[in-house]
N, C-alpha and C positions, 0 to 999 in steps of 0.2 A: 513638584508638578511632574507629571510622567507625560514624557515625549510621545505624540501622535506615533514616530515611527521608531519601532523597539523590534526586537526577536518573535514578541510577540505577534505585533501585527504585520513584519514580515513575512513570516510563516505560515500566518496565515491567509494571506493574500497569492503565497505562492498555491496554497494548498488548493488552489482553484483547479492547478490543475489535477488533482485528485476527484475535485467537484465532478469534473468532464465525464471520467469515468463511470459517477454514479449516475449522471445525465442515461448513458448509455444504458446503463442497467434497466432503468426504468422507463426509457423511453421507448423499448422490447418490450417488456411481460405486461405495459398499460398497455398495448395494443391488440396483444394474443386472443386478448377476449371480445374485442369488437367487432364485429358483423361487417364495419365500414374494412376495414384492412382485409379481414378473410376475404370479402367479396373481390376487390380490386387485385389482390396477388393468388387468386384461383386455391383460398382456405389448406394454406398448406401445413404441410401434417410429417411427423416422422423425420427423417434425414432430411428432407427438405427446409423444414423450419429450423433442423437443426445447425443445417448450413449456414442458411442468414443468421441465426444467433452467434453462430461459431466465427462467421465473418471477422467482428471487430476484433478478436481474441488471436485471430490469425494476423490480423496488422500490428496487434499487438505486441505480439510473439518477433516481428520484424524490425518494429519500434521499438522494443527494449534491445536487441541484437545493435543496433546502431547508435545506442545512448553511451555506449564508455568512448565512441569514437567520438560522437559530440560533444558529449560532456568534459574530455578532455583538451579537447581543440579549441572548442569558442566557448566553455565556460560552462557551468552548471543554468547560470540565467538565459544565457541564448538561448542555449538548447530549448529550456521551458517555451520561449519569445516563438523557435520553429516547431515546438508540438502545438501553440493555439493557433500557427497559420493551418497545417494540416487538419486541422479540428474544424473550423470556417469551411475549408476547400469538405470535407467528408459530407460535412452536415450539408450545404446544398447539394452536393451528388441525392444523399437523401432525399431530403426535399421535393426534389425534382425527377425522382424514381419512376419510371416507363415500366420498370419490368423488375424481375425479381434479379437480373442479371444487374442493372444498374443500384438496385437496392445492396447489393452483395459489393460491388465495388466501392458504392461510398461508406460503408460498414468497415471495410479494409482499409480505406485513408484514414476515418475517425479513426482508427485502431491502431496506426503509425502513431498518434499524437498522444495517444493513453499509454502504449507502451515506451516511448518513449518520455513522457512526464512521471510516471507510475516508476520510473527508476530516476530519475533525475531530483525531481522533489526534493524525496525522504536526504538523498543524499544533500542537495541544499540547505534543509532543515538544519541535519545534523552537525554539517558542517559551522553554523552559524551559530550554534545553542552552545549555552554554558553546558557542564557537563551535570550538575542540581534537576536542572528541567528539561535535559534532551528527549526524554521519553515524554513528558507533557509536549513540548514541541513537536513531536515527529507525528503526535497521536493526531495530533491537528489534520494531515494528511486523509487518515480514516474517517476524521468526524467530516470535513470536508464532502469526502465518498457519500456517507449516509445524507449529506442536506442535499447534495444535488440527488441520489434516489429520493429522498423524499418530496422534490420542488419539481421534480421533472414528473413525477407520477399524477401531482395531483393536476399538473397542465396536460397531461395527459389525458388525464380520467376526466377535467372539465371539458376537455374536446372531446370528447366517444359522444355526447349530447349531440354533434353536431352532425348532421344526415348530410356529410360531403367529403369529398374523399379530405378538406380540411382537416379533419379526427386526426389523421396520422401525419401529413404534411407539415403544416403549422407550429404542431409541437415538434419535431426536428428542424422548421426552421430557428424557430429561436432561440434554441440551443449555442448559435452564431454566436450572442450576445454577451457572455459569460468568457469564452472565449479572446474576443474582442478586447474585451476588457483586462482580461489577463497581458495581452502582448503588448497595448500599451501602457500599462499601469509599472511593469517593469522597468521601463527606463528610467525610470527614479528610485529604483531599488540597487542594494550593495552587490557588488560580487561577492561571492563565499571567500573567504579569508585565505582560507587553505587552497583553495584553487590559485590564486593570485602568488601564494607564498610559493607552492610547485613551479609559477612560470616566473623565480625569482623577480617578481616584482613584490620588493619587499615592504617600499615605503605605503603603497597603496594596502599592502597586507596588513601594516600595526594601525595605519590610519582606520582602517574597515573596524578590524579588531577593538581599536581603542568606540569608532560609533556607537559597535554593539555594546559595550560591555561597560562604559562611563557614559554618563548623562550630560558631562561638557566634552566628550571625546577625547578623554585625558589620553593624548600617546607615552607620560609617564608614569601612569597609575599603575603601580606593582603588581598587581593580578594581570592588567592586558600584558604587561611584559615577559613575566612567568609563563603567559600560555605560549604567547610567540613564541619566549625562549624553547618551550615544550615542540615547539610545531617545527621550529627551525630546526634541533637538534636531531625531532624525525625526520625529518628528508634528508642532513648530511649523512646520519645512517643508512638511508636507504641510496643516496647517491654511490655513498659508500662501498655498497654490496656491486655494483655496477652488473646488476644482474637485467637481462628483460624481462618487463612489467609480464607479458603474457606467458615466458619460459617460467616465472615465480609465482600465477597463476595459477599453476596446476606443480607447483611445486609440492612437495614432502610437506616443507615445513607450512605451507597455507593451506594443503590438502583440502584438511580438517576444517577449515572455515570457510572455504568454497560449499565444499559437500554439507554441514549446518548451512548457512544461509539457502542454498538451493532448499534444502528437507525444507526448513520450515516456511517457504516461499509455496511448496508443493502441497503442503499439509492443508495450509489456508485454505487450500479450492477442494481436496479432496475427504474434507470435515464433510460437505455436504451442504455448504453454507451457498454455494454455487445455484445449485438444483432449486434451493427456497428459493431467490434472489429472480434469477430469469424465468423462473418456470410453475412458481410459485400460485398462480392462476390453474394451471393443470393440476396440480397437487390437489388444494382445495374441490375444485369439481369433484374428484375422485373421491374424493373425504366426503362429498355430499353438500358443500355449503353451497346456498341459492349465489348470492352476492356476493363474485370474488373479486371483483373489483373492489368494490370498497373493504370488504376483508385483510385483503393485500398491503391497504394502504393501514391498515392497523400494525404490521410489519412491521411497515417502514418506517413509522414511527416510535417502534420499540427499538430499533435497531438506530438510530438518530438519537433516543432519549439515555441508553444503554452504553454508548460509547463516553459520555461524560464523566463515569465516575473512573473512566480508567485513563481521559486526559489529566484530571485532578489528583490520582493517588500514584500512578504506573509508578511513580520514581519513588516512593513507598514502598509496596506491596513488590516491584522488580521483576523482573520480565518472566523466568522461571517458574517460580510457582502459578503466575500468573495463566500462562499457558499450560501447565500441567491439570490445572484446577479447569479450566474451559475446554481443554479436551475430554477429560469423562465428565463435564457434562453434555456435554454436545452428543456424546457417545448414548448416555442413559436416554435422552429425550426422543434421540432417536430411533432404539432400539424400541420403547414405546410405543411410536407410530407406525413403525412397520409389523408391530404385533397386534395393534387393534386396526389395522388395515386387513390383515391375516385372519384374524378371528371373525371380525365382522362384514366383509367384504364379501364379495362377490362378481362375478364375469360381469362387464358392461353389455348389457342388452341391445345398446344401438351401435350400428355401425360409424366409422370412421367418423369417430370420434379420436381426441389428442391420447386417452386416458383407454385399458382395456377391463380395469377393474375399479368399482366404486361399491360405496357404502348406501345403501337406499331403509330407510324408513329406520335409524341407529341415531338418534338426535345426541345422545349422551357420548355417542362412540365420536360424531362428528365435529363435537364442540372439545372434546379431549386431545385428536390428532392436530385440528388447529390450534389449542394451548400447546400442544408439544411443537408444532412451526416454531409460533411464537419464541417460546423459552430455548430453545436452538440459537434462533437468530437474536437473542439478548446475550446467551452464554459467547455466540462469537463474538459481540457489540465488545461486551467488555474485555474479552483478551486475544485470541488470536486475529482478530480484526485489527486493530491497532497495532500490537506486537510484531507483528509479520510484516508493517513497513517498516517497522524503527530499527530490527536488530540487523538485517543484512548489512548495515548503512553500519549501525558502529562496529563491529565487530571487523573489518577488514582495514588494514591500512592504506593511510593516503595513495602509494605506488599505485597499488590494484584495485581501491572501494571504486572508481566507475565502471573499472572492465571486469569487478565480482558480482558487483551490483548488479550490471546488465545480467551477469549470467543465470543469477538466483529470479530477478524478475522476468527473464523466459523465461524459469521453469513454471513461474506464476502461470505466463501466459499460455504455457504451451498445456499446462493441465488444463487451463479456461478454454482453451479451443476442444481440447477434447472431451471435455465432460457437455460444452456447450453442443454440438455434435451429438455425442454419444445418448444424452440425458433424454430427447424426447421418443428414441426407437426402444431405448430401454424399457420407459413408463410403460412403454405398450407392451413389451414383450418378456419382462420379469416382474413388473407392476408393482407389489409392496416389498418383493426383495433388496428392493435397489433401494431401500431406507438400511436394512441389514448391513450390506455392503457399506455404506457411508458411517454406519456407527463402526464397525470394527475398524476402518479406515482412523477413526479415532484412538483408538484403542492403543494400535501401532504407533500411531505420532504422539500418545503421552509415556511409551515405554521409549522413544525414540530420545524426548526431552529430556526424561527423568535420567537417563546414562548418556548422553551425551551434547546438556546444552547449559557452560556455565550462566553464573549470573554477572551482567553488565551492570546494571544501577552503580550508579554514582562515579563509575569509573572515565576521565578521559577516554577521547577517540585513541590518543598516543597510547593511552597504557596497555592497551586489548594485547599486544606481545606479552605479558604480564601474565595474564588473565588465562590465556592459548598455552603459554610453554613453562607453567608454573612444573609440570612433573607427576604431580597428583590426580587423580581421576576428577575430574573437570565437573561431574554428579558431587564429589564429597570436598574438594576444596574449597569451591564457591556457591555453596547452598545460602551463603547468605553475606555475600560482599557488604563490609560498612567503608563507609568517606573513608578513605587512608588520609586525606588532607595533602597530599602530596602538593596541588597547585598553589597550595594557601601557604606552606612551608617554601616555598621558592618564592610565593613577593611576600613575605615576611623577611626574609633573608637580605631580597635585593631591598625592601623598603630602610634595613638597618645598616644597609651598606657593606652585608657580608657579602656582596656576590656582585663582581666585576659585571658591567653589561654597556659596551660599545656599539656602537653603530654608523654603517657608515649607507651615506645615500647615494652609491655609485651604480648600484643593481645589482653588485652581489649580496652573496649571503653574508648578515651580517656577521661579523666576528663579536663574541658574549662569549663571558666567563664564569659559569657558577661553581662554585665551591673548590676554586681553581683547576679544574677541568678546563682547556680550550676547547673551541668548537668549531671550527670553521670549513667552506667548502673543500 
């Protein structure tokens, strides 16, 4: 019989707060096109709508800045517990929007709470997953993102029917509710192992450990003890070095895995997967289609439906090629659309309007830019969508993975503020160039991956020192990592009784023995 509460539905209960994120997404670009919102915030247009877009991107740039502080302090789950109170507090500022000034502030709280979950999460996940399905796990996060775009557009798009400023109100109110549920739903969930093991509370660490990992919580069962013994052995190491977490941050030897995780944190938004997502409304008009509302939501549905096959295979298939292979497509679809925008386009004839060039009386040109949307946003669904929360998270060690984490998901955030910004003065004033620009923006991040992003699958959190300082170009060493079995060879060992393992329950670290190697603080 499988327990109600496993890694799995852990993960994805946490991944709610990824949900919030995609709330946000779509709870913008359903409204861009209603008549009810343009009327009541004086139909704003250019830097101005790019501000309010850019808003939650900038709390969120502030939120992830403050997630290693929290997430190290009061835990990977608190943290979560104070991004849904700030998510509650945004969405009524929303709500309750007088002016485009109080709409911008509660866009900034909401954005406290996504940049701080948006790096907290992934790091929850990963911390808690066997190391077989941590890419199915962490993907949980993404898929998360696309149901709440997809759940929050179509309460969107069912309120535009409604002739009251209700259209845009409403659907931000409820937003509350999701949240709500997040902060109390927590309290009956585990702290992350590894966080617990760092603030040498050791017993509650192998108890957690043994929850996740055995179906009667065996605290003897030979794999929970191998990993402890794994997880224990990393911290005396890294107590070891008695270096500081932030001096070793930007040290030599972690450089190179700050600067990866930051790229491909960066890369995710500046694919052009951004531009479809909020703005995705102005696109289409430009392209010609009548009904972009419901267009839109054909999107969001491929981007929801898209991301499954790579929660089901990622840890197959492996993060590298995975990403390699979704960058030039994302690159091709969209060099595409910004050629049949070029070729068949034209100056917009009406004034202030979002858009300064559209396609008029090109039915075939109009139905091929939005299959090229489309197949864009399916090519992210399945890989840098997903990939881009999972790897910043394993790739760094315990000492530093909150205060790396943080710094790769600003750079998330800080391209999202700026592209959020940037994206609607462009439209107007480069108009199909600014498809160009995002495909080569592809281009770069799959010559970026191809030289310099090993493969993680199947590998421990612990092992990534492994993986980082093998010596070999990081392109030709690990083009195709298999299981080493490393974990499975330590409780084989401790199961036959080759491998000493003590413990003691006074709050230090335990003293364990394998393969007569001592260990201890």
């Amino acid at each position: 019989m499988v327990r109600l509460l496993n890694v799995y539905t852990i993960s994805a209960f946490a991944a709610l707060g990824g949900a919030l994120f995609g709330f946000d997404i779509s709870s913008m670009s359903g409204v861009l096109g209603t008549d009810q919102y343009k009327n009541y915030f004086g139909n704003p247009l250019g830097t101005r709508q790019g501000g309010i877009t850019s808003a939650m991107a900038g709390g969120s740039l502030l939120g992830a800045l403050s997630s290693s502080y929290l997430g190290d302090k009061f835990s990977r789950k608190v943290s979560i517990q104070i991004g849904a109170v700030l998510w509650i507090i945004g969405s009524i500022l929303q709500s309750c929007a007088q002016n485009v000034a109080m709409l911008v502030i509660g866009r900034v709280v909401s954005g406290l709470c996504v940049g701080l979950t948006s790096s907290v999460v992934p790091i929850y996940q990963s911390e808690i997953a066997p190391r077989k399905i941590r890419g199915r796990v962490v993907s949980l996060q993404q898929f998360a993102i696309t149901w709440g775009i997809l759940i929050q557009y179509f309460i969107q798009y069912g309120f535009s029917f409604v002739n009251s400023q209700a259209a845009f109100r409403a659907p931000w109110a409820l937003q509350i509710f999701p949240a709500l549920i997040l902060f109390v739903g927590l309290f009956w969930f585990p702290r992350s192992p590894r966080w617990l093991a760092s603030k040498d509370r050791w017993d509650e660490a192998l108890n957690v450990l043994a929850f996740l990992r055995t179906p009667d919580s065996d605290i003897n069962h030979p794999l929970v003890l191998a990993e402890y013994k794994e997880i224990e052995d990393q911290i005396r190491f890294e107590r070891e070095e008695e270096s500081s977490s932030f001096r070793e941050l930007f040290s030599k030897r972690m450089r190179k895995r700050v600067i990866l995780g930051c790229a491909i944190q960066m890369w995710s938004q500046l694919c052009g997967i951004n531009a479809l997502m909020y703005y995705i409304v102005y696109i289409l008009e430009s392209a010609g289609v009548s009904n972009t509302l419901l267009a839109s939501s054909i999107q969001y549905i491929v981007n929801m439906v898209m991301t499954i096959p790579s929660i089901l295979w990622t840890d197959s298939w492996g993060r590298r090629p995975t990403l390699l292979i979704g960058a030039i497509t994302m690159g091709f679809w969209l060099f595409i659309a910004g050629g049949l925008l070029r070729h068949y386009g034209t100056e917009n004839p009406k004034p202030n309007q979002s858009y300064t060039w559209v396609i008029i009386g090109h039915d075939s040109a109009t139905r091929a830019i939005q299959a090229c949307a489309y197949l864009t946003v399916a090519s992210f669904a399945i890989s840098w969508g997903p990939i881009s929360w999972m790897y910043p998270p394993e790739i760094m060690p315990l000492r530093i993975r909150a205060k790396a984490v943080s710094l790769a998901t600003a750079t998330n955030w800080a391209s999202n503020f700026a592209l959020g910004l940037a994206v609607p003065p462009l439209l107007r004033a480069i108009q199909w160039r600014l498809f160009f620009i995002f495909a080569s923006f592809n281009i770069i991040a799959f010559l970026h991956v191809w030289f310099l992003a090993p493969e993680t699958k199947q590998r421990t959190l612990e092992e990534m020192d492994e993986v980082f300082e093998h010596g070999d170009p990081l392109w030709k060493t690990f083009t195709g990592v298999k299981d080493t079995g490393r974990l499975d060879i330590m409780a084989r060992a401790i199961e036959l009784g080759n491998s000493k393992f003590r413990r003691r329950t006074s709050g230090d670290i335990y003293d364990n023995d394998f393969e007569g190697s001592g260990a201890s603080s």
